[in-house]
C-alpha positions, 0 to 999 in steps of 0.5 A: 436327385431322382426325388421328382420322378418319384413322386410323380409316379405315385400320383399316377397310381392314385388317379387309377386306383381312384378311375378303378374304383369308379369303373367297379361302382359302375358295374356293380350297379349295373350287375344289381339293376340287371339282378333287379330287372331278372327279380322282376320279370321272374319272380314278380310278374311271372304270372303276367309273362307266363299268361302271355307265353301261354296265349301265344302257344294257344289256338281255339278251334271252332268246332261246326255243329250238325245241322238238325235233319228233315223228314217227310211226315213218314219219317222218310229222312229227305235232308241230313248230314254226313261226316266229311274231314275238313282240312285246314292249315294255319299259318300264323306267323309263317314266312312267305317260303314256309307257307310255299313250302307248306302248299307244296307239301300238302298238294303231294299228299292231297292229290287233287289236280284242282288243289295245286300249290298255287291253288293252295296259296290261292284260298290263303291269300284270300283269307278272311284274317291271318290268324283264321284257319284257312279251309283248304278242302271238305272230304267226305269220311268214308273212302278217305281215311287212309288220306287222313292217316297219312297226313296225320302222320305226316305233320312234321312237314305240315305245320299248322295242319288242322283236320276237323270232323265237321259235317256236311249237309246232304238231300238224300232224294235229290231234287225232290221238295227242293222248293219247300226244303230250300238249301244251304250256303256260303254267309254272304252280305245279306246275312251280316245280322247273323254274324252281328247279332248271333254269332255267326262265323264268316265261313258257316254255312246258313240257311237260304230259301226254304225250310232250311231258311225259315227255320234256321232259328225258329223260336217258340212262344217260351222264346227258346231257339229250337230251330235247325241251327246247333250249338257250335264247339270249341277246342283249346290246342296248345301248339310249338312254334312250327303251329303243329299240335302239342295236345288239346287243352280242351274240348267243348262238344258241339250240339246238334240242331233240331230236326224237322217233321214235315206234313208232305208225303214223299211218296205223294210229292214224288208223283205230283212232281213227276207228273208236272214234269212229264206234263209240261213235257209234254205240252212243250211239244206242241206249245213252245212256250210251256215252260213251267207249272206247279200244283198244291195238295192240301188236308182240307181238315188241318190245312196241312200241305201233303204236296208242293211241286213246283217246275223246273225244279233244281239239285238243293246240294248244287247251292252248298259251295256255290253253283258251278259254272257249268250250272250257272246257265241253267239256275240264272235262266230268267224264262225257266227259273228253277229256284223260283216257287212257283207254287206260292211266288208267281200270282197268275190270273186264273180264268175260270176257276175262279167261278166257283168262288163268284158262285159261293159269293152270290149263295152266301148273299142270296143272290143266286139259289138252287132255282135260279136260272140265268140265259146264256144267249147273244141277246144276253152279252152287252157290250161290258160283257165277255162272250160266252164260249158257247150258247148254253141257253137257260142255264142253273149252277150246275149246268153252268159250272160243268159247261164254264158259262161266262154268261151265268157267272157274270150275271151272278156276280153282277147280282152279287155286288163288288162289296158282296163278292169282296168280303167273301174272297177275302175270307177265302184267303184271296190277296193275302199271305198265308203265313205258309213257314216258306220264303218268296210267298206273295200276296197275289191282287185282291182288286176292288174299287179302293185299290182301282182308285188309288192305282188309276187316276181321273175316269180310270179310277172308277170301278165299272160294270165291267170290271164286275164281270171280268173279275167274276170269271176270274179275269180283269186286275186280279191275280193269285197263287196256286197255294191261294188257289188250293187253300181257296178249294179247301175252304169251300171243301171244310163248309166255308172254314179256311184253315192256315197252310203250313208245311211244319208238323213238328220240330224234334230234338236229338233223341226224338223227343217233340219240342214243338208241335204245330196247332191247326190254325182256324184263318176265317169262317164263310156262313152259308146256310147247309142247303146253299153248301149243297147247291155248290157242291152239286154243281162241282161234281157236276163238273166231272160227270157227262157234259163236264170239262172234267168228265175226260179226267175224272169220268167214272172215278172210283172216287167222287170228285168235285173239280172246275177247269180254267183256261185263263188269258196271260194278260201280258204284252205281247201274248196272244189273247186266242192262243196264249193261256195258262192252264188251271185245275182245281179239285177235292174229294172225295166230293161227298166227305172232303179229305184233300183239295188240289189247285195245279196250273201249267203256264201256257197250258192252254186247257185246264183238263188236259193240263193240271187236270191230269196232274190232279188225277195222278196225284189223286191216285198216289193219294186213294192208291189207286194204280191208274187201271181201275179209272177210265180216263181218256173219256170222250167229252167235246166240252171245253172251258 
């Protein structure tokens, strides 16, 4: 009678032998996708996963190149570099308490009360991308490697700690030829083609004014780079998930950059720069608006600049990091302007100096000659003419140029002609660039009556009487740079043959070799017959001999000199036409075999002589070595220009 229960139990046990069976089919499948998927990852990819594990433990590191170093023509090095430890961290992955803890750290062993921990966290937050080093401090090598040490062996509690050699550029004079050499700093939007176009880094240093700019990637006619710029490195470091080093993969050396031989002697820089300073100093005391000058020596053979002042000047490492606030009130002053160069950026008008070009002009066309005789009298000075400063009376060239007759050198260029006058300023160099390897030049005004008539409209777009003779004496809509000027000089100096100014004499490599070596290049040729050369240089020498402008400056030199003053109007609203006038000089000597030609002027200078002209005598002397005791100078004249 139990028969039932039996079999009811039986069935029991086959439906959970079958469930069993089910359940164990399910996980060997289970057991065999899983085996499948292992087989997979690690036998089938494994190359693919370990590319992968590896890249995440990798860290390329940039490695800064030296910048190549410039040197005066004597080889005295005027910029350079020394080796600094730049300090750096990366936080890549970091949690918000790990990079805290990481400031922390690092400010304890920095010791810096500038580069707190919150100044720490500052730089990181502020940085270009997460997966960049962040730069937390540049020090120089010396005195601080007992720090490095420290820290090197401290990395456990400084994860992702980075110290590069890496090197930092220095100007070992100073201030000296901060106007030519330029500076260095921070990549900023201006400079977006450089990292675009030619690899630049965010956080590289660049070229900005200067030679520093200009030659940052100087390229040869062979299309090779053999500018300043070098070859930046890169290292491969493999690194644990704390970003600390485990070793280095591998190290591709940076390349130095070219360095720079230039034509300008420091020791002739040096004293032109001086004495501008002291001069502008000077005039200051008793005429408040000097505020600044420059001045220019040339090779009058090659054109090569010997010299290039220009004041105020400024501290070229002051602009590496950006200008400090303390600075700012000084480098932003718009009536000093210490970083404009003034020497080839500020076109002025230049009184009259420019008479010796109008002489030239009327020789060269045969409007004026040796005989020519011209009378300076109030008979003489219609009313398109500008007053003479004196009555001289029957005067010829020479006479004239020593006393600055306005009268002599108005009817000269009158004779002359606009057209005539024109072509030899032009090929004087007057209104155009120079091509000087330098940033900011200008090309001054060259004025003549196609450029009046597209400037002035109606009746004032013609070209007048007048403004023949304002531009005669070196007045009226014209304007031009000391470098123009001085290249001007050098050009009636090397008989009419004007040769291009340039401040690069060659460009060396890391062993010295020459890679590049500049050509004197021939820009124009005036023709004049020899007689009428000799006509002008007569009349300049004229100039410092008694009865001269120049005779107080230049009176009994041990060296000829062939030179011309000029007082020149401002022509700005507002000035004083009685008062207010830039002082000019421009000379060369020796007058007789012509090696150097100088052009200086002093803003509100007032008189030339007493202005450029004794900049001009101090650099003559650091030029002839002569120490200032072999010449007379303070001889009495009462001629003035």
């Amino acid at each position: 009678m139990f028969e039932p229960l039996e079999v009811e139990q039986e069935d029991k046990y086959k439906r959970f032998g079958k469930r069993s069976f089910v359940f164990v089919c399910l996980l060997l499948l289970l057991f065999f996708a899983l085996a499948a998927r292992l087989f997979a990852l690690q036998i089938l990819n494994s190359e693919t996963y370990a590319s992968i594990s590896s890249r995440n433990q990798l860290r390329v590191v940039s490695q800064p190149a030296k910048r190549g170093d410039i040197y005066d023509r004597n080889m005295l090095k005027l910029a350079g570099s020394e080796i600094c430890f730049e300090i750096s961290i990366s936080t890549a992955k970091m949690t918000t308490d790990e990079i805290k803890e990481l400031a922390h750290n690092l400010a304890g062993f920095l010791k810096d009360p500038e580069l707190n921990e919150e100044e720490i966290i500052k730089k990181i937050n502020t940085r270009a991308s997460n997966y960049q080093p962040v730069v937390i401090t540049t020090m120089p090598a010396e005195n601080n490697q007992h720090l490095v040490a420290s820290l090197e062996e401290n990395r456990d509690k400084l994860p992702g700690l980075l110290i590069i050699e890496t090197p930092r550029r220095i100007y070992l004079e100073g201030s000296l030829a901060s106007h030519i050499l330029g500076q260095v700093g921070k990549i900023t939007d201006t400079d977006a083609d450089l990292v675009q176009n030619y690899n630049y880094l965010s956080t590289d240093l660049v070229g900005k004014a200067g030679v520093e700019r200009t030659m940052e990637r100087f390229t040869d006619t062979n299309g090779r780079e053999i500018g300043l710029r070098g070859k930046r490195g890169l290292r491969l470091l493999e690194v644990d998930s704390q970003n600390r080093i485990v070793r280095e993969i591998s190290n591709q050396e940076s390349v130095s950059g070219n360095s720079l031989v230039l034509t300008i002697d420091a020791d002739i820089q040096r004293v032109m720069e001086e004495s501008l300073a002291a001069t502008v100093q000077r005039l200051q005391q008793e005429r408040p608006k000097v505020q600044g000058g420059s001045a220019v020596l040339l090779d009058v053979k090659t054109g090569s600049v010997l010299a290039m002042a220009s004041y105020p000047d400024y501290e070229p490492e002051d602009f590496i990091n950006g200008i400090d606030s303390d600075l700012a009130a000084y480098y932003y002053d718009e009536t000093l302007k210490p970083t404009f160069n003034r020497a080839i950026s500020g076109a002025y008008p230049v009184g009259s100096t420019f008479k010796v070009s109008t002489a030239l002009a009327a020789l060269a066309c045969g409007a004026i000659g040796r005989d020519t005789h011209i009378l300076c009298d109030p008979e003489n000075w219609d009313n398109d003419k500008a007053k003479c400063t004196g009555i001289h009376g029957m005067v010829d060239l020479s006479q004239a140029l020593a006393v600055s007759c306005n009268t002599y050198a108005q009817d000269a260029g009158a004779a002359a002609g606009i057209d005539n006058m024109y072509e030899v300023f032009r090929q004087l160099g007057y209104g155009q660039l120079t091509g000087i390897e330098l940033t900011g030049e200008t090309r001054g005004l060259l004025a003549n009556p196609d450029w009046k008539k597209l400037n002035f409209k109606g009746r004032e777009g013609n070209w007048y009487p007048y403004d023949t003779y304002y531009m005669s004496i070196g007045q009226g809509y014209s304007y031009y740079t000391t470098l123009q000027m001085a290249q001007a000089m050098a050009t009636i100096a090397n008989h009419g043959v004007r040769m291009q100014p340039h401040v690069v004499d060659r460009i060396i490599d890391y062993e010295g070799e020459t890679v590049y070596q500049w050509e004197p290049r021939v820009m124009d040729r005036i023709n004049m017959s020899d007689e009428n050369w000799d006509v002008l240089y007569d009349a300049l020498q004229a100039v410092t001999q008694p009865g001269g402008t120049a005779y107080r400056t230049f009176g009994n030199y041990p060296v000829a000199v062939a030179a011309k003053t000029g007082t020149a109007q401002t022509g700005l609203v507002g000035d004083d036409k009685n008062e207010d006038y830039h002082g000019w000089f421009i000379a060369f000597a020796p007058a007789d075999n012509p090696e150097v030609a100088f052009a200086g002027m002093v803003e509100y200078g007032f008189h030339g002589f007493s202005s450029g002209g004794i900049v001009c005598k101090d650099v003559f002397d650091a030029y002839f070595g002569f120490d200032g005791t072999q010449t007379v100078t303070n001889v009495n004249s009462s001629v003035v220009e």
